[in-house]
N, CA, C and O of each residue as an XYZ file, in Angstrom:
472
protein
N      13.022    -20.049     -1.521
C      12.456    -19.966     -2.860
C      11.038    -20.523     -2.826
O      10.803    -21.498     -2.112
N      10.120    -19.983     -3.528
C       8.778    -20.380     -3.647
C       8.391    -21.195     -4.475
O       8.800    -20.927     -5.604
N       7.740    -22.134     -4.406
C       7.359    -23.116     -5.589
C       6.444    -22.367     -6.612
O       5.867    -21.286     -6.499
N       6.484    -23.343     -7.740
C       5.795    -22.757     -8.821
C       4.098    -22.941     -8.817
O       3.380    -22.426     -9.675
N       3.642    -23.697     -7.794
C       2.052    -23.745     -7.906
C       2.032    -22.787     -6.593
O       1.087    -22.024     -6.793
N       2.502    -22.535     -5.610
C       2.586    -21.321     -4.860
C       2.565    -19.865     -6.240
O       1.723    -18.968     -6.264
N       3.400    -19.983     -6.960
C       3.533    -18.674     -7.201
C       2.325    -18.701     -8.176
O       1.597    -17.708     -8.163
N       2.084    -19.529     -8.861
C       0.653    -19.668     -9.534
C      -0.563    -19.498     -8.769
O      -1.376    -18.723     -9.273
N      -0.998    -20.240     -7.263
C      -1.819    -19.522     -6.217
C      -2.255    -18.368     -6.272
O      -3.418    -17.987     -6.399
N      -0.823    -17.488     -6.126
C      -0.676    -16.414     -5.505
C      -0.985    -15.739     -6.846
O      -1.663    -14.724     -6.683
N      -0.710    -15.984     -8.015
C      -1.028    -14.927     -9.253
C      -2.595    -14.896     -9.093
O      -3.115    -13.789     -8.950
N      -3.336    -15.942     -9.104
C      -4.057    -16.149     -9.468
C      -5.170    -15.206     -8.451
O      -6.132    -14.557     -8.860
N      -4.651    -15.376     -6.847
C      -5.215    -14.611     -5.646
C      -5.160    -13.393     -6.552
O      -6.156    -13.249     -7.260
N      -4.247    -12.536     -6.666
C      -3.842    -11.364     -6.790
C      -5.295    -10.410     -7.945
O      -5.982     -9.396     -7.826
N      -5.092    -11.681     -9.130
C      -5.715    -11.130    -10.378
C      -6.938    -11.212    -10.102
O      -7.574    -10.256    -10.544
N      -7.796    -12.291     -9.310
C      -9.077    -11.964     -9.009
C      -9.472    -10.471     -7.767
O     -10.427     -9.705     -7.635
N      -8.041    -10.678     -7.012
C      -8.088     -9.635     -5.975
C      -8.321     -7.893     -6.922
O      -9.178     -7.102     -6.528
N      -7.449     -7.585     -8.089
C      -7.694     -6.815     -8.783
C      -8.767     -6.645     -9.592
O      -8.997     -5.452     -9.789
N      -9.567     -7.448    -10.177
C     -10.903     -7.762    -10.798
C     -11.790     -7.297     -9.790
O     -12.501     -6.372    -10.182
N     -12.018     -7.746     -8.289
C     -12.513     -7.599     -7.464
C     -12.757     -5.640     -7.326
O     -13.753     -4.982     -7.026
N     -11.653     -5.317     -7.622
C     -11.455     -4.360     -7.114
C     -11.651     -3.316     -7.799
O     -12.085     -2.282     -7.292
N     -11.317     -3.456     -9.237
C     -11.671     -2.744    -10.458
C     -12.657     -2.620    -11.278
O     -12.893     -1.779    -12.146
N     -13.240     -3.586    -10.903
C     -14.518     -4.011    -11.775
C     -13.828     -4.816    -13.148
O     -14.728     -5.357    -13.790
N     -12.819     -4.976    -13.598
C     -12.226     -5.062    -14.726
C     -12.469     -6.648    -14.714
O     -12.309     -7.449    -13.793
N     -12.876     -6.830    -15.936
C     -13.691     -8.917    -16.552
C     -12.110     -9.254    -16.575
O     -11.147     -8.844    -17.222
N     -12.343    -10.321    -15.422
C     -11.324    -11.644    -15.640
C     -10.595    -12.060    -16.558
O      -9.430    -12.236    -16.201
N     -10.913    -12.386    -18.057
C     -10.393    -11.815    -19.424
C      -9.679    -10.875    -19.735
O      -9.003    -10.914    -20.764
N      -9.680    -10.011    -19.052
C      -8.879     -8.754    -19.908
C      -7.822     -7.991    -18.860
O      -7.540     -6.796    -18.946
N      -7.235     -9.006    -17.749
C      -6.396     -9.199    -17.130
C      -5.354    -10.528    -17.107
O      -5.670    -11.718    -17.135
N      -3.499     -9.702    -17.026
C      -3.071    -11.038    -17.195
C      -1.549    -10.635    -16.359
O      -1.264     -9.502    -15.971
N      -0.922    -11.525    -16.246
C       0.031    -10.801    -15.261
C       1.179     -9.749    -15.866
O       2.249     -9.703    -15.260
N       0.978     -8.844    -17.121
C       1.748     -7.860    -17.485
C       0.523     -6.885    -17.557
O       0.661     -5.785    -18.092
N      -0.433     -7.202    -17.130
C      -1.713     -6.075    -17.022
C      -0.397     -4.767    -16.146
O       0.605     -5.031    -15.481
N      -1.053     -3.253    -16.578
C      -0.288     -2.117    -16.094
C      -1.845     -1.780    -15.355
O      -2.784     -1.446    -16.078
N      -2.008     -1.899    -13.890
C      -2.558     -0.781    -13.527
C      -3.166      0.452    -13.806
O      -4.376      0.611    -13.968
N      -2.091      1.534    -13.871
C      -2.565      2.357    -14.766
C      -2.568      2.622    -16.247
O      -3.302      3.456    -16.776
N      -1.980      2.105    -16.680
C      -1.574      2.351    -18.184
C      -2.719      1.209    -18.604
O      -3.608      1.887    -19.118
N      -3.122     -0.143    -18.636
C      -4.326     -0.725    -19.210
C      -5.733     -0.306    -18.616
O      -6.722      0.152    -19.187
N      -5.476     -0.650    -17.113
C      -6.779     -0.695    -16.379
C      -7.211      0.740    -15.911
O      -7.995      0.769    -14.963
N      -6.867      1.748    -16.368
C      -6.910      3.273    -16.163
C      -6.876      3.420    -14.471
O      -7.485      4.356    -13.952
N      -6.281      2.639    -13.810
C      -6.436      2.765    -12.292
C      -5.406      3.975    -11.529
O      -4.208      3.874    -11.263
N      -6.100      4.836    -11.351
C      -5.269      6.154    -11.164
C      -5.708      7.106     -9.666
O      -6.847      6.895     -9.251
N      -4.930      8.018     -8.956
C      -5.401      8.951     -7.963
C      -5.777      8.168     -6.546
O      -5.187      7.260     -5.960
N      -6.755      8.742     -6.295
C      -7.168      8.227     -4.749
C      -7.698      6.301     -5.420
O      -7.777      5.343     -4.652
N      -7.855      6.255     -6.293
C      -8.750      4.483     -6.707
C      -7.555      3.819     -6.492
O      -7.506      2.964     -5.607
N      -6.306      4.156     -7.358
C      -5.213      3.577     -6.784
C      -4.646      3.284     -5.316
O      -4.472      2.213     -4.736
N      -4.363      4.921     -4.820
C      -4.761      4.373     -3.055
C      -5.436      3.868     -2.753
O      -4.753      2.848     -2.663
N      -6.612      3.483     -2.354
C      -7.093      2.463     -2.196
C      -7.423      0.984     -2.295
O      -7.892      0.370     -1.337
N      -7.120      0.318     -3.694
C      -6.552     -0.391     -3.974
C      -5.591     -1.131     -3.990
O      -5.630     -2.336     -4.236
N      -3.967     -0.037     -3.546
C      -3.117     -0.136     -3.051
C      -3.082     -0.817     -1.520
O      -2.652     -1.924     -1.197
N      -3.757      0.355     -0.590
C      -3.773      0.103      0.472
C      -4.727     -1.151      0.806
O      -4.538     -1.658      1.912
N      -5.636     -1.666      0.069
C      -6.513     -2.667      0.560
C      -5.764     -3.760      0.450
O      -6.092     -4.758      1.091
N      -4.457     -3.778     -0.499
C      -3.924     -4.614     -1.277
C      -2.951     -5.203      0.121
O      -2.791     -6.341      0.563
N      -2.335     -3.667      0.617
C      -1.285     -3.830      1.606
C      -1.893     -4.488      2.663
O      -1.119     -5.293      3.183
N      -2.904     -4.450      3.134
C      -3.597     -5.025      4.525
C      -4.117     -6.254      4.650
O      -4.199     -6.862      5.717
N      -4.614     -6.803      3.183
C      -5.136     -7.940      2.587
C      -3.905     -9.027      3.176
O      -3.892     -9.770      4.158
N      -2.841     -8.737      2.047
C      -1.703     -9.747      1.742
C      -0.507     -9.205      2.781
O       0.682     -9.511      2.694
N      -1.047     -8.416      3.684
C       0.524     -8.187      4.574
C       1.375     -7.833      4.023
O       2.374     -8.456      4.383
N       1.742     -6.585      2.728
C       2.845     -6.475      2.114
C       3.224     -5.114      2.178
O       2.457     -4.299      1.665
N       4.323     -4.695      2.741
C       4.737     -3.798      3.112
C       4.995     -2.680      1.821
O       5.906     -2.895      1.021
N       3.917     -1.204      1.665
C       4.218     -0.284      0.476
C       5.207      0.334      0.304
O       5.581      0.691     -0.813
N       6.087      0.683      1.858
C       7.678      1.519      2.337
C       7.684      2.377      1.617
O       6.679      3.085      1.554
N       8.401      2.550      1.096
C       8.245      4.495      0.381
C       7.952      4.323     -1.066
O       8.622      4.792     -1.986
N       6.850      3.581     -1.169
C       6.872      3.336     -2.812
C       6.260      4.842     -3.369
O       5.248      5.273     -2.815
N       6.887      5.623     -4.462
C       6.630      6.476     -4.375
C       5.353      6.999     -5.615
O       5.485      7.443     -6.756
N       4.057      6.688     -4.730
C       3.105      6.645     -5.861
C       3.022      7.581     -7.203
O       2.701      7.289     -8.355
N       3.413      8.755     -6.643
C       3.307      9.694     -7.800
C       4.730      9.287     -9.153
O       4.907      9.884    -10.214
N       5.390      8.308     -8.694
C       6.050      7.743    -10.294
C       4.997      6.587    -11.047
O       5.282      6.159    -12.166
N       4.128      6.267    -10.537
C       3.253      5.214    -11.218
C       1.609      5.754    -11.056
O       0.742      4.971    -11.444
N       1.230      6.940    -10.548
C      -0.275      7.581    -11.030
C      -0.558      8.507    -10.406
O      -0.283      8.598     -9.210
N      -1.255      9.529    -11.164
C      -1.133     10.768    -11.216
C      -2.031     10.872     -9.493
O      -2.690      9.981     -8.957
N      -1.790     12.025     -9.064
C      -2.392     12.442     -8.160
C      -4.007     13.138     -8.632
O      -4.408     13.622     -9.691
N      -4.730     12.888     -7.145
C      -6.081     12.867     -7.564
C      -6.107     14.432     -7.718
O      -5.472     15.116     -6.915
N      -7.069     15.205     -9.069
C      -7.008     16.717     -9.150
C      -8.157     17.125     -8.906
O      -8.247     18.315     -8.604
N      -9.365     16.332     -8.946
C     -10.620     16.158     -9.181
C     -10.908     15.852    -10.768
O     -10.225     15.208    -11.564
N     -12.526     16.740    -11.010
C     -12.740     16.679    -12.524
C     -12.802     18.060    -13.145
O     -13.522     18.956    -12.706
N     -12.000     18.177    -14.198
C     -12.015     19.566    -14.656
C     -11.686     19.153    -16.112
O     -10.999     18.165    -16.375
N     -12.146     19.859    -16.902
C     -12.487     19.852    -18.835
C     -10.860     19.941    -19.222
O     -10.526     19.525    -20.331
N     -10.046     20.375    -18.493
C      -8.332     20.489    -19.061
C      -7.988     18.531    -18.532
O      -7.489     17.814    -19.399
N      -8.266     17.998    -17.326
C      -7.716     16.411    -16.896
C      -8.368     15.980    -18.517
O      -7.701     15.534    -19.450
N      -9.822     16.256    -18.514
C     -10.907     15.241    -18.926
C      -9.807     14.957    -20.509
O      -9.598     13.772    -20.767
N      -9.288     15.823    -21.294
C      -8.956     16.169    -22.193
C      -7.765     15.671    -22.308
O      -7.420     14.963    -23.254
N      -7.117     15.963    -21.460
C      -5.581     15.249    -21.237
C      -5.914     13.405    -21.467
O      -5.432     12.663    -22.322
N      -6.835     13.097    -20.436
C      -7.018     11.944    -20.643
C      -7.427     11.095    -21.866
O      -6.943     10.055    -22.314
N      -8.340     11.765    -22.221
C      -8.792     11.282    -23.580
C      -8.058     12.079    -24.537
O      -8.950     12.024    -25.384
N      -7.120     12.810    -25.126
C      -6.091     12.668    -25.851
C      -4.894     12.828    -25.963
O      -4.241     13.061    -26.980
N      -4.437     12.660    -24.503
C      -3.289     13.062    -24.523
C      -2.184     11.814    -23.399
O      -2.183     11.524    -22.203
N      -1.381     11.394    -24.597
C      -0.694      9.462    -24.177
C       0.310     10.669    -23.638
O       0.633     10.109    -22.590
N       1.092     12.025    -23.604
C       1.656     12.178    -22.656
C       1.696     11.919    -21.129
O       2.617     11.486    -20.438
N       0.556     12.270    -20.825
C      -0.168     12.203    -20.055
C       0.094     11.008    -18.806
O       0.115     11.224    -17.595
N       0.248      9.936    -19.380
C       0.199      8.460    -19.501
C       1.786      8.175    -19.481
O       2.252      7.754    -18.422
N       2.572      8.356    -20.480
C       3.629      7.721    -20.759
C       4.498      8.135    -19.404
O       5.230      7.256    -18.950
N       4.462      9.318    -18.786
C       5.729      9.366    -17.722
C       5.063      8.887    -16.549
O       4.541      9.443    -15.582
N       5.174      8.080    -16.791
C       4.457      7.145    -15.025
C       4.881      5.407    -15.774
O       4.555      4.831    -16.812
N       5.849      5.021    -14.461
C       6.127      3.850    -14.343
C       5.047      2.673    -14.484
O       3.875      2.886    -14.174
N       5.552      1.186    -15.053
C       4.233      0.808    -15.123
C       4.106     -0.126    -13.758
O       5.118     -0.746    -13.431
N       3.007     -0.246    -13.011
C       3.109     -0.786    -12.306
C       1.899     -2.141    -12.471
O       0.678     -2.152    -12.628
N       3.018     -3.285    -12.335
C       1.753     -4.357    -12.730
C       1.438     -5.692    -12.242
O       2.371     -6.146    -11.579
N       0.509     -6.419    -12.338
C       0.268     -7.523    -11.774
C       1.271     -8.374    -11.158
O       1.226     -8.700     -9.972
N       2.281     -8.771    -12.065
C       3.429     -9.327    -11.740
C       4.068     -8.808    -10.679
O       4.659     -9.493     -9.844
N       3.971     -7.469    -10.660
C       4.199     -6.597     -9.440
C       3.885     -6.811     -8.325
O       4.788     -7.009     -7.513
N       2.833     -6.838     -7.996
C       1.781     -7.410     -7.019
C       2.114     -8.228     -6.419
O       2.336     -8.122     -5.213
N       2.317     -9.833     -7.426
C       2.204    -10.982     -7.012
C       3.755    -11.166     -5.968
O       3.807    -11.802     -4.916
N       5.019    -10.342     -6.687
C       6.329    -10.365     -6.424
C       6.208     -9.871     -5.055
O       6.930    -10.453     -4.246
N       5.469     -8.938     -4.603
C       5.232     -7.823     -3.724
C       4.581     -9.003     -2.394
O       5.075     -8.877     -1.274
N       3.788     -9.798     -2.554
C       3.339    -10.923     -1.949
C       4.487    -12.151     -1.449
O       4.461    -12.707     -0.351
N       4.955    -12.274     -1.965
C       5.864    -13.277     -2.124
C       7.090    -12.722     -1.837
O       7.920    -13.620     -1.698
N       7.739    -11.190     -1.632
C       8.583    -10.389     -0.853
C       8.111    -10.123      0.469
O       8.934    -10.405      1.340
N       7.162     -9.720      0.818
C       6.247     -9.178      1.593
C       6.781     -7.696      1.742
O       6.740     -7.069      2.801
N       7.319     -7.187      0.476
C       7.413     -5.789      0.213
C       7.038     -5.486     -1.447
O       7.447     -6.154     -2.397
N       6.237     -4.411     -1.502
C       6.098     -3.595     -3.073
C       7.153     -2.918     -3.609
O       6.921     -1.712     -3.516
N       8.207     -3.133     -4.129
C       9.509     -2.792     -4.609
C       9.401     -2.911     -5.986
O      10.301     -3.625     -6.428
N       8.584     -2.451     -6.905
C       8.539     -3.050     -8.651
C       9.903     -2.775     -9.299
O       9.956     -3.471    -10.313
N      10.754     -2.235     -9.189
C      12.301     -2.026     -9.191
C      13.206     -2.866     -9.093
O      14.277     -2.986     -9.689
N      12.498     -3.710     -7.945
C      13.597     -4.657     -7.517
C      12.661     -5.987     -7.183
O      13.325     -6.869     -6.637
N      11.521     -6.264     -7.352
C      11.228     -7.547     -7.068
C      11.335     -8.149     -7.754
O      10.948     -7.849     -8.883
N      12.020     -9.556     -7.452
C      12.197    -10.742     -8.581
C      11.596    -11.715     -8.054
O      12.079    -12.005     -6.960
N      10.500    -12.526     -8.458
C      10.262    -13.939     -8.492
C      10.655    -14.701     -9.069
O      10.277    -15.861     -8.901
C-alpha cells in the first residue's frame, strides 16, 4: 500500500506532467480533470501524451483501448470542425479518462482506468 504523501507526490508529478504537456494553466486542472472531455485532449495529441506519459513514469498502456476514450485522428475537415463545436454527441461516447487515472496508473505501474484503485 502506498502512503498518502506518496500518493499526493505522485498527483501532484502527474498534474504538472499534464500542464506540461497541454499547455492547460495549473488552475484549471484537478484530479477528476477528463482528458478529453475537459482538456479537449484528443487523436494523435493524446498518443503522444499517452505515450510520453508511459516512458516517463514506467507504466505499462497493455491493451488500453484508446479509441473508447478519444476519437481517432481524421485530420481537419468543416463536418469534425462542426461536430466539435456543436455536437456533445460527439463527446459523450468516449470513456472519461482522468487524472486520477494517471496517478492510479503510476502507482499500478499499469493504465487500467476500469480497474485501478488507489
Amino acid at each position: 500500500m502506498i502512503s498518502e504523501d506518496k500518493k499526493a507526490e505522485v498527483s501532484s508529478e502527474i498534474m504538472a506532467f499534464v500542464c506540461d504537456e497541454s499547455g492547460v494553466d495549473k488552475d484549471n486542472i484537478h484530479l477528476e480533470t477528463r482528458l478529453f472531455h475537459d482538456l479537449g485532449i484528443d487523436g494523435i495529441d493524446a498518443y503522444d501524451l499517452l505515450d510520453k506519459y508511459s516512458l516517463k513514469y514506467k507504466v505499462s498502456l497493455g491493451e488500453l483501448p484508446h479509441h473508447d476514450y478519444f476519437n481517432e485522428e481524421t485530420g481537419i475537415s468543416l463536418i469534425a470542425i462542426l461536430k466539435r463545436l456543436f455536437g456533445k454527441m460527439h463527446m459523450s461516447n468516449k470513456k472519461p479518462l482522468t487524472i486520477m487515472d494517471l496517478v492510479n496508473g503510476v502507482i499500478m505501474g499499469t493504465l487500467k482506468p476500469d480497474r485501478n484503485e488507489g
